[in-house]
C-alpha atoms as one frame of an Amber mdcrd trajectory, in Angstrom:
protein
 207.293  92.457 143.907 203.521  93.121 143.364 202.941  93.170 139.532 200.714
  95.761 138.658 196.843  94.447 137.098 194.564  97.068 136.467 191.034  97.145
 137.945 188.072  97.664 135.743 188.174 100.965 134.588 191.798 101.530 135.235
 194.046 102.667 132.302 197.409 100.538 132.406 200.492 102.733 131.445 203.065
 100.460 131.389 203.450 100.667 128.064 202.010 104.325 126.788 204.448 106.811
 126.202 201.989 109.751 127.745 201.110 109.313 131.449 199.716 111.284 133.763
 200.404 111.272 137.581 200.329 112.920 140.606 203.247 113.536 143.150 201.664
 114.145 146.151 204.414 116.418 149.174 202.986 116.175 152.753 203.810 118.985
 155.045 203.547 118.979 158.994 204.658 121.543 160.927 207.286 122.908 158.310
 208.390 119.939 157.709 208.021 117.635 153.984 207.708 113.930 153.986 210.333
 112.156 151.476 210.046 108.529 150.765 212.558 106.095 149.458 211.337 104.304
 146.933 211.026 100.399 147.067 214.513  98.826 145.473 212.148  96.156 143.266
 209.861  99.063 141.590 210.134  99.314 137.867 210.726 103.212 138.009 213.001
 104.579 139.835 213.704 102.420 142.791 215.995 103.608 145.847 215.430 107.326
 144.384 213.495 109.789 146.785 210.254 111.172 145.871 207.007 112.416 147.567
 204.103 109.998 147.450 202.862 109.169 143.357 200.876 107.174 141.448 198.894
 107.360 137.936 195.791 109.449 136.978 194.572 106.447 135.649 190.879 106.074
 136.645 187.991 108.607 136.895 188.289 109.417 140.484 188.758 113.007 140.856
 191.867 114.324 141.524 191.445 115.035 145.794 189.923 111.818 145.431 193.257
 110.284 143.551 195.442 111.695 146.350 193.880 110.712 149.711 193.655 107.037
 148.260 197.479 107.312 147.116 198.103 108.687 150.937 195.609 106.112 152.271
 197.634 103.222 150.793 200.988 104.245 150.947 201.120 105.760 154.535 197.761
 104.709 155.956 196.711 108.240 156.401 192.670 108.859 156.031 191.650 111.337
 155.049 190.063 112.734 158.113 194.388 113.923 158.371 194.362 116.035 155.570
 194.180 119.600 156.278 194.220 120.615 152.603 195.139 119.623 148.981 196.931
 122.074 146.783 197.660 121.540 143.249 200.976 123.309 141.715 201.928 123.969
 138.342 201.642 120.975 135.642 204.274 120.218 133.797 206.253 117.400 131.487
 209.107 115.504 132.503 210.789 113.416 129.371 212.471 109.509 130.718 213.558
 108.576 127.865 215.269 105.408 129.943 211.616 104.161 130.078 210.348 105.341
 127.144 207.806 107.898 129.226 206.668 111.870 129.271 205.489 112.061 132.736
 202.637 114.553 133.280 203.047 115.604 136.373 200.664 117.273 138.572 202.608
 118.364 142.266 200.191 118.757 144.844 200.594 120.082 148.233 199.508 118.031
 151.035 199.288 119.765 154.490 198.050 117.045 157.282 197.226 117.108 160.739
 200.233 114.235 161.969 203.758 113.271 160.971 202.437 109.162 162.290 202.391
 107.121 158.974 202.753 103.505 158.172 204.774 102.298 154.786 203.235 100.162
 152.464 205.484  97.709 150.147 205.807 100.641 147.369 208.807 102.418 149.844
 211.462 101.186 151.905 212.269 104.729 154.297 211.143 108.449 155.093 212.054
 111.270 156.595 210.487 114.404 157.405 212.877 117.385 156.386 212.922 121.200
 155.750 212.252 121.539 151.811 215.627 123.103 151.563 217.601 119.346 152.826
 216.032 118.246 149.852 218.719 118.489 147.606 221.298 116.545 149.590 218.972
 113.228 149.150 219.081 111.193 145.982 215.940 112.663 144.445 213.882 111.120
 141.551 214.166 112.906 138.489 211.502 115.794 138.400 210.961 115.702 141.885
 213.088 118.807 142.582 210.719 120.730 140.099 208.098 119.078 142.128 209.109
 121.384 144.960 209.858 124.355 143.146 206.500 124.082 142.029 205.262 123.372
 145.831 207.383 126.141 146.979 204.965 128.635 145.133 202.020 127.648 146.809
 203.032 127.533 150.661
């Protein structure tokens, strides 16, 4: 596994309780994208999620999300239709010693054709309400409640 060395600039919150992040859920067509995370991740691995990563440079925040999309499904950003942010909110992991600040954002693109980096090891494309019958990272399930308001 990758181990994680921040650029210059970059904040590295591997060990600060407070971190902010995004958790990006693509929709085509009705449908939402799920990944399954990498088994050799530090958080979380084998749980599904939408796509994520740290606020952890000054890029803005559409800016943050088509490079998360860009890297971990090889989507430019010429396939986003539009980018949506929900409700923020906190999510305590005490098992890691974090307070997740997360910030869901709806991702509607123009093609369901992606290409996994290392950071997953599966998708699917499902209706929002399958969700629950997949092994879901914690706070992902209030990701899509949150989603759920703005579609």
């Amino acid at each position: 596994m990758k181990k994680f060395k921040p650029t210059k600039g970059q904040t590295d919150y591997t060990n600060i309780t407070w971190a902010p992040v995004i958790n990006c859920v693509l929709e085509f067509e009705g449908k939402i994208l799920i990944v399954q995370r990498n088994k050799n991740l530090n958080f979380y691995p084998n749980y599904y999620n939408g796509i994520s990563g740290f606020l952890d440079d000054n890029k803005t925040l559409k800016a943050k999300v088509k490079k998360e999309i860009q890297e971990e499904l090889g989507l430019r950003a010429s396939a986003i239709k539009s980018i949506e942010l929900g409700r923020i909110f906190h999510k305590s992991a005490p098992q890691y010693d974090k307070i997740w600040i997360v910030h869901p954002i709806l991702v509607r693109v123009k093609t369901d054709k992606i290409r996994l980096d290392w950071e997953a090891q599966g998708f699917k494309w499902i209706d929002i309400s399958e969700a629950s019958k997949y092994k879901l990272m914690p706070g992902f399930a209030q990701v899509l409640e949150e989603i759920k308001k703005i579609c």
